[in-house]
C-alpha positions in Angstrom: 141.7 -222.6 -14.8 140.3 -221.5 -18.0 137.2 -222.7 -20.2 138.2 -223.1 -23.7 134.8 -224.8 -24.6 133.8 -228.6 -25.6 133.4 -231.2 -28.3 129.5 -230.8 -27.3 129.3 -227.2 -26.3 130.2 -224.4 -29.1 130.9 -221.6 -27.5 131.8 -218.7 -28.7 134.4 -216.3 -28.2 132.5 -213.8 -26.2 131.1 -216.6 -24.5 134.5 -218.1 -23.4 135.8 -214.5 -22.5 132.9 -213.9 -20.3 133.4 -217.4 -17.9 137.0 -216.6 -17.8 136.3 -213.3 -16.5 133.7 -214.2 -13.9 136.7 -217.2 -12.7 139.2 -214.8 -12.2 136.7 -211.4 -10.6 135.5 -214.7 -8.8 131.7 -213.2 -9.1 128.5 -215.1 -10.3 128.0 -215.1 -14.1 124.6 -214.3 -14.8 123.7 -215.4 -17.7 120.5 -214.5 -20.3 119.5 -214.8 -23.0 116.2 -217.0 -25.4 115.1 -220.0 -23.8 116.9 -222.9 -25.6 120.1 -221.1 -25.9 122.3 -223.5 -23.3 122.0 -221.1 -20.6 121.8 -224.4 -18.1 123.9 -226.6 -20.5 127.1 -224.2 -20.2 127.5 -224.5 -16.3 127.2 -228.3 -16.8 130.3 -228.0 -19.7 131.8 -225.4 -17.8 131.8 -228.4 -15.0 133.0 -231.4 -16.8 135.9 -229.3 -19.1 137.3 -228.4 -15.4 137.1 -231.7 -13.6 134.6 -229.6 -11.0 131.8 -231.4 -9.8 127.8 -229.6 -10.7 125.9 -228.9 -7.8 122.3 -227.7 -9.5 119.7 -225.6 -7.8 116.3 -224.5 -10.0 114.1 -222.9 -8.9 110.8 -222.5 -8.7 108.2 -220.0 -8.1 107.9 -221.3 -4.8 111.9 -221.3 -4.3 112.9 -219.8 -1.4 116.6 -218.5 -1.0 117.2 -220.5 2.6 116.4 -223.7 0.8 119.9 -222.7 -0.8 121.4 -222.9 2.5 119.4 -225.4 4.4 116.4 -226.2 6.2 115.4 -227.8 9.4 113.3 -230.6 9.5 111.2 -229.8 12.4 108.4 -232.2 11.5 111.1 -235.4 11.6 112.0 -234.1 14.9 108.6 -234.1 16.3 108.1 -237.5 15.1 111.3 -239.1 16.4 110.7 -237.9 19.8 107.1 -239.6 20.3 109.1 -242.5 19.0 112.0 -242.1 21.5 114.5 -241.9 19.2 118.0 -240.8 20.8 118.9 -238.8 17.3 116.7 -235.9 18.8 119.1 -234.8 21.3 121.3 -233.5 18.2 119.6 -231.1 16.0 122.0 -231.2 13.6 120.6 -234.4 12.8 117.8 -232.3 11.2 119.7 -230.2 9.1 119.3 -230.7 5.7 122.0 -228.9 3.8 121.0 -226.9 0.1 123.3 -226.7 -2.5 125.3 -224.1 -1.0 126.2 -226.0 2.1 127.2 -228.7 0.5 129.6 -226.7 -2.3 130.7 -224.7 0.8 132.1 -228.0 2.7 133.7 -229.5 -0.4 136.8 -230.4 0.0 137.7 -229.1 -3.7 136.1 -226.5 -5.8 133.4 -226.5 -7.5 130.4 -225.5 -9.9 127.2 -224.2 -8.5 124.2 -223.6 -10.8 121.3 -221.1 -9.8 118.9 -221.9 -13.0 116.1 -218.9 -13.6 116.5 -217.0 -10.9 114.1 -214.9 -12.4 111.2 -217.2 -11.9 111.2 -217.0 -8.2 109.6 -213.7 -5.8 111.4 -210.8 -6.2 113.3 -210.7 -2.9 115.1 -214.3 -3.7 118.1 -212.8 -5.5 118.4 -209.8 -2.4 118.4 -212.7 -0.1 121.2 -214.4 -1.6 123.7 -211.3 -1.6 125.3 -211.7 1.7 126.0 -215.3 1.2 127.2 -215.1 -2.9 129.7 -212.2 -1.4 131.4 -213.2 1.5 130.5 -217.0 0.7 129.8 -217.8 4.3 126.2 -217.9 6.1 125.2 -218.8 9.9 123.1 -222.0 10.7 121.7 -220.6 14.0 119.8 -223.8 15.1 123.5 -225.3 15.5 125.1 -222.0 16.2 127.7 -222.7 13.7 128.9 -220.2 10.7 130.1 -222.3 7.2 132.8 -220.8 5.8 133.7 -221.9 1.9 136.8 -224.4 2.2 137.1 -223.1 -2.0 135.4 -220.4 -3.6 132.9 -221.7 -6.0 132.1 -220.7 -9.4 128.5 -219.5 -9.6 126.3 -219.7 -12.2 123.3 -217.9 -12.5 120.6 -217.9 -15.4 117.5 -215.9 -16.0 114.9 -215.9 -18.4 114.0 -212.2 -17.9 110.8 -212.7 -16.8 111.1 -210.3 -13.8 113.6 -207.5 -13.2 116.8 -208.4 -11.0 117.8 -205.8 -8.2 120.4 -203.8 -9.4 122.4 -204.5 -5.7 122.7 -208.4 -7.3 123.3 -207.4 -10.6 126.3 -204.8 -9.5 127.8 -207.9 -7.9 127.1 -210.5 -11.0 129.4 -210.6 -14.8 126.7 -210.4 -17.1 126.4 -212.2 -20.4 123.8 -212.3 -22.7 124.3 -215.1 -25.2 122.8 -213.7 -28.7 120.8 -216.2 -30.5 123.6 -218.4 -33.0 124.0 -216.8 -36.4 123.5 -219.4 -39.1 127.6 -220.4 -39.4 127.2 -220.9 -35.4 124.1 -222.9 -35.7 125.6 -225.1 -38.3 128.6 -225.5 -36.0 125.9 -226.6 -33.2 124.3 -229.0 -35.5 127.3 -230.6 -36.6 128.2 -231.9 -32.7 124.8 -233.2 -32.7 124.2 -234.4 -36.1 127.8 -235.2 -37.4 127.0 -237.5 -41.0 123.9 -235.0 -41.6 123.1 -234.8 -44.9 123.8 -231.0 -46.0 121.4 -230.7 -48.7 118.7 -231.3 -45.8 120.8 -229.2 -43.4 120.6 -226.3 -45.7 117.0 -226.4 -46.4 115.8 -226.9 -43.0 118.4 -223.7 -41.8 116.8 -221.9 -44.5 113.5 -222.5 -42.9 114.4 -222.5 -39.5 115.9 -218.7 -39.9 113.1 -217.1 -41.9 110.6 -218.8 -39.2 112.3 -216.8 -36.2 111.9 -213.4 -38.9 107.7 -214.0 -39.3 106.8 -210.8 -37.9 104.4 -211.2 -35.0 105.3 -215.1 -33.5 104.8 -215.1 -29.8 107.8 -217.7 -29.6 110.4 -218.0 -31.8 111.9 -221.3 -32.8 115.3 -221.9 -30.2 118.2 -223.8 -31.2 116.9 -226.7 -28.7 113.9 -226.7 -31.0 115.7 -226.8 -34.3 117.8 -229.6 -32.8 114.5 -232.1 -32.2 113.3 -231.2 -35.7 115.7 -232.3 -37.2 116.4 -235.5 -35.3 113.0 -236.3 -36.5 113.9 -235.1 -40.3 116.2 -237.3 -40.4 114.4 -240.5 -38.4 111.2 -240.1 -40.8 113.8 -239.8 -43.6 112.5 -236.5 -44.8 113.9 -235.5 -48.3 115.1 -231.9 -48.7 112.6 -231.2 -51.2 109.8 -231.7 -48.8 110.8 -228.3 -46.7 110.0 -225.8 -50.0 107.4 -225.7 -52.8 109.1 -226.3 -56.3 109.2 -222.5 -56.3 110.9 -221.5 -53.0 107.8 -220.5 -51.9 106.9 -220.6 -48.1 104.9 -224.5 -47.1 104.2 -225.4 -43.8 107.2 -227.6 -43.3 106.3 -231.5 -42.3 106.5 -232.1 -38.3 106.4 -228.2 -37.5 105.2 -228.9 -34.1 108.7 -229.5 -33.3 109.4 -226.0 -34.0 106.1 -223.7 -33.1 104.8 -224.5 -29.8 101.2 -222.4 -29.9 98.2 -222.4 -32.0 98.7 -218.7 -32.4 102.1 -218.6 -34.3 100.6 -221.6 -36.1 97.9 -220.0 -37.6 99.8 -216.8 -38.6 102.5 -218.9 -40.4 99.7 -220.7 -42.2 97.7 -217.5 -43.0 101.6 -216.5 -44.4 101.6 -219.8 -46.6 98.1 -219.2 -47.9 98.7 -215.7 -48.9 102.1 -216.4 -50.4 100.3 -219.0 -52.7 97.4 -216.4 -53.2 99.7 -213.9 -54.8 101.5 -216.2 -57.1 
């Protein structure tokens, strides 16, 4: 079982190397790296190149790690017995299994993504370590322990927003997928935007690349982002021209609010433009 990457994922070597890795160790990848980089998108490739079904957990900030496992509806309970329903003799009927249960019971194996771990408390990841080990948990309302029928392959992504526990992180492969250099970004475009016009693919790399180098942006331009500006390039049949000045001089480029999301990096690119023409 090995991923060799698809028609609509480029992945790179060290990418590849790193999911084959964490197969056969059979630990979580964790996997970092900018926002917009197909942190998320790889498990779902990863999935579908295998034949192994996606079972998706994101969290939130309110996430807890039992959700992962399941929770008991006690409040369903409560109300069925003041309507004298017979389903409240069986608790189980009032277990409703996270997306580990249900990768646990599979009868095959399967994918499991944990998206931005990071963004939940800090104790979520320490509370999973048992469970992402031995890949088996206790359910005490039924007094029953699930045991994986198949050994998953875990995912896990983080946005770096908080420092993960080094007792997770010993048990993890870690990857960090470096931001696309511009043959690997033209690679990426060409799945997306196959009968592109290169002249306009040229330019707008051009632009894209010395965007993400303005000293000072608060967020850089991702590959997600470079991907919707040019879908609407080429929808508002943008000519090439239109990205430079007649003398390769930096212009705010037409529908940048594709590609800088704050008023900040906005106003420091145009303060850029206006002194680049001022010292012409």
């Amino acid at each position: 079982m090995r991923f060799e990457g698809t028609d609509e994922y480029v992945a790179t070597p060290d990418l590849m190397l790193a999911v084959n890795a964490a197969i056969q160790l059979q630990r979580p990848l964790l996997i970092k790296g900018e926002p917009g980089t197909g942190k998320t998108m790889l498990a779902e490739e990863v999935a579908a190149a295998l034949g192994l079904r996606l079972h998706q957990w994101h969290v939130k900030s309110t996430t807890k790690a039992q959700q992962g496992l399941y929770e008991y509806d006690a409040v369903s309970r409560l109300r069925d017995s003041q309507l004298g329903d017979d389903r409240v003799h069986d608790i189980a009927n009032y277990i409703v299994k996270g997306v580990l249960w249900q990768a646990f019971e599979a009868d095959s194996r399967s994918v499991i993504l944990i998206d931005e771990v990071d963004k939940a408390d800090i104790e979520f990841p320490n509370d999973l370590l048992r469970e992402l080990d031995r890949m088996e948990f206790h359910c005490y309302e039924t007094q029953q322990t699930v045991v994986a029928n198949h050994r998953p392959i875990v995912f896990i992504t983080s946005n770096n927003e908080k420092e993960l526990p080094d007792a997770f992180l010993r048990r993890c492969f870690f990857h960090y997928i470096r931001f696309p250099d511009k043959e690997t970004m033209q690679r990426i475009v060409d799945v997306h935007f196959p009968g592109i016009r290169k002249t306009l693919l040229r330019e707008a790399l051009d632009v894209f690349f010395e965007l993400r180098e303005i000293p000072g942006l608060k967020k850089k331009p991702s590959t997600s982002e470079l991907l919707d500006w040019l879908k609407l390039l080429v929808a508002e049949e943008i000519p090439p021209e239109a990205l430079r000045s007649h003398d390769q001089k930096l212009v705010v480029p037409p529908l940048h609010g594709a590609l800088l999301k704050n008023e900040q990096d906005v106003h420091l690119f145009e303060r850029l433009v206006f002194m680049a023409r001022h010292n012409r």
